[in-house]
NUZALO-397529 format. One record per residue (C-alpha): residue number from 1; residue in three letters; x, y, z. Coordinates in steps of 0.1 Angstrom, whole numbers, plus 5000, padded with zeros to 4 digits. Layout:
// NUZALO-397529
+-----+---------+------+------+------+
! num ! residuo !   c1 !   c2 !   c3 !
+-----+---------+------+------+------+
! NUM !     ALA !    X !    Y !    Z !
...
+-----+---------+------+------+------+
// end
This chain:
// NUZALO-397529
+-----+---------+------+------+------+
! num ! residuo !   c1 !   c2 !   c3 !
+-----+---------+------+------+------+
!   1 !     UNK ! 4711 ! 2133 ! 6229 !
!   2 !     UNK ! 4705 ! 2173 ! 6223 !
!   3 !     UNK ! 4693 ! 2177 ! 6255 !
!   4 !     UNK ! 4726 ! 2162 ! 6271 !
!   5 !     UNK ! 4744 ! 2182 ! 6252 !
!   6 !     UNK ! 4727 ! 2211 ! 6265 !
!   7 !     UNK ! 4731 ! 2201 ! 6300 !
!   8 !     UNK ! 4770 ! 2210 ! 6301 !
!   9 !     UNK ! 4773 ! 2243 ! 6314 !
!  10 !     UNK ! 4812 ! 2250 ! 6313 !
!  11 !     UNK ! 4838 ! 2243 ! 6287 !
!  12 !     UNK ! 4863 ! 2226 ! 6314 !
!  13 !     UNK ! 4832 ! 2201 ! 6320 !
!  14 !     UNK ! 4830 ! 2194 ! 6280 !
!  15 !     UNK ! 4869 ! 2188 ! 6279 !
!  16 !     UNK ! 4865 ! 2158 ! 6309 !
!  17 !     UNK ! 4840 ! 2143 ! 6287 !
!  18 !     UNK ! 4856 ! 2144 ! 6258 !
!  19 !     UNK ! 4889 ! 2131 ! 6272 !
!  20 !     UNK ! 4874 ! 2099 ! 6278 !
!  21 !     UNK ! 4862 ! 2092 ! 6247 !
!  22 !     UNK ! 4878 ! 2069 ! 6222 !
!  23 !     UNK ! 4879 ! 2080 ! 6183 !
!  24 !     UNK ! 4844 ! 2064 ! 6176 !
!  25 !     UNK ! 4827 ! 2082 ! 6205 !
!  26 !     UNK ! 4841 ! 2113 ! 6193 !
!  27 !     UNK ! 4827 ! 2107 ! 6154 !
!  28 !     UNK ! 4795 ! 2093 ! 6165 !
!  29 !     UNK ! 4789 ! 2125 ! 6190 !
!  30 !     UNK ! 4804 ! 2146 ! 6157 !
!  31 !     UNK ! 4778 ! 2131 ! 6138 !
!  32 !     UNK ! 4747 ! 2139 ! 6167 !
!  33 !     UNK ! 4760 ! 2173 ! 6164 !
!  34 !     UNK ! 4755 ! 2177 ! 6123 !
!  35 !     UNK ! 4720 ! 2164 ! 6133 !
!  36 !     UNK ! 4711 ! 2189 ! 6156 !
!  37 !     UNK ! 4722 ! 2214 ! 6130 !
!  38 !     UNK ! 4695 ! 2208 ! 6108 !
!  39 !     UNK ! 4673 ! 2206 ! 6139 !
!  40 !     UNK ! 4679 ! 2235 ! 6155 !
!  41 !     UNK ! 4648 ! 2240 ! 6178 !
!  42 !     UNK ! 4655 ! 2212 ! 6204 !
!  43 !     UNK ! 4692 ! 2231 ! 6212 !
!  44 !     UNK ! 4707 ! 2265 ! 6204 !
!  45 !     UNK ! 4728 ! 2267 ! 6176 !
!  46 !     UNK ! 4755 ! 2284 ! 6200 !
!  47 !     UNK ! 4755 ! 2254 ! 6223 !
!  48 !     UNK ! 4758 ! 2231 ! 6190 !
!  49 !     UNK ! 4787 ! 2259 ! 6181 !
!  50 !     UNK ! 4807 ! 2255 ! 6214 !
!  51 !     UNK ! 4802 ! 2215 ! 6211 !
!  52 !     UNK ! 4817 ! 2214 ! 6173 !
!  53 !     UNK ! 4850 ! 2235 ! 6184 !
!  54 !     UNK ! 4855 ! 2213 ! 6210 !
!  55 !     UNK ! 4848 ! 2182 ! 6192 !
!  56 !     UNK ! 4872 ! 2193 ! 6163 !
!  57 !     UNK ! 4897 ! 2199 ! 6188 !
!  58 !     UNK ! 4896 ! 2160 ! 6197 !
!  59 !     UNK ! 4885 ! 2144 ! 6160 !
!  60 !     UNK ! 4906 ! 2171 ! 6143 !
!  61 !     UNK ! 4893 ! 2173 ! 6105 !
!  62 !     UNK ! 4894 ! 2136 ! 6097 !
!  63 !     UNK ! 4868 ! 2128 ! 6118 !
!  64 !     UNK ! 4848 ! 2158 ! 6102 !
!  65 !     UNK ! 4850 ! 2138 ! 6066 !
!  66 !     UNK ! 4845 ! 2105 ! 6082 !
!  67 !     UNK ! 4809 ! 2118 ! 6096 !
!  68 !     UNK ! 4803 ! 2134 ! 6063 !
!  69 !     UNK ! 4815 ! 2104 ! 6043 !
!  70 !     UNK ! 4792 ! 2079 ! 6063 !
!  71 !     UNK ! 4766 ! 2066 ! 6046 !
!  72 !     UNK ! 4751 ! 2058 ! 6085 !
!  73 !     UNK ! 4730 ! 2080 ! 6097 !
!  74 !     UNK ! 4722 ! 2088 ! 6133 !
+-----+---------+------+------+------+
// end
């Protein structure tokens, strides 16, 4: 999954993604992206940066405390 992540180049591209996605998507790529925070060598921490403001701007901050809430873990 990091190395998809990694693989969009511009933020326009991230934005047609995201638009797709239903709420779910959005929490369960939220939750990929915590993940590769506390793995950082397999993606840049700026790329992981750009992904989480973006992300946000869909989930807002409830789907911030639903990832951090849920006992699931990816």
């Amino acid at each position: 999954m990091m190395r998809l992540l990694s693989q969009f180049k511009s933020n326009q591209n991230i934005d047609e993604f995201l638009s797709s996605m239903d709420q779910d998507k959005i929490d369960l790529l939220m939750k990929y992206i915590y993940r590769g925070f506390e793995q950082p060598q397999e993606i840049s921490c700026s790329t992981l940066l750009t992904w989480h403001e973006k992300v946000y701007t869909y989930g807002k901050a409830g789907s911030i405390m639903r990832v951090l809430t849920d006992r699931k873990r990816v």
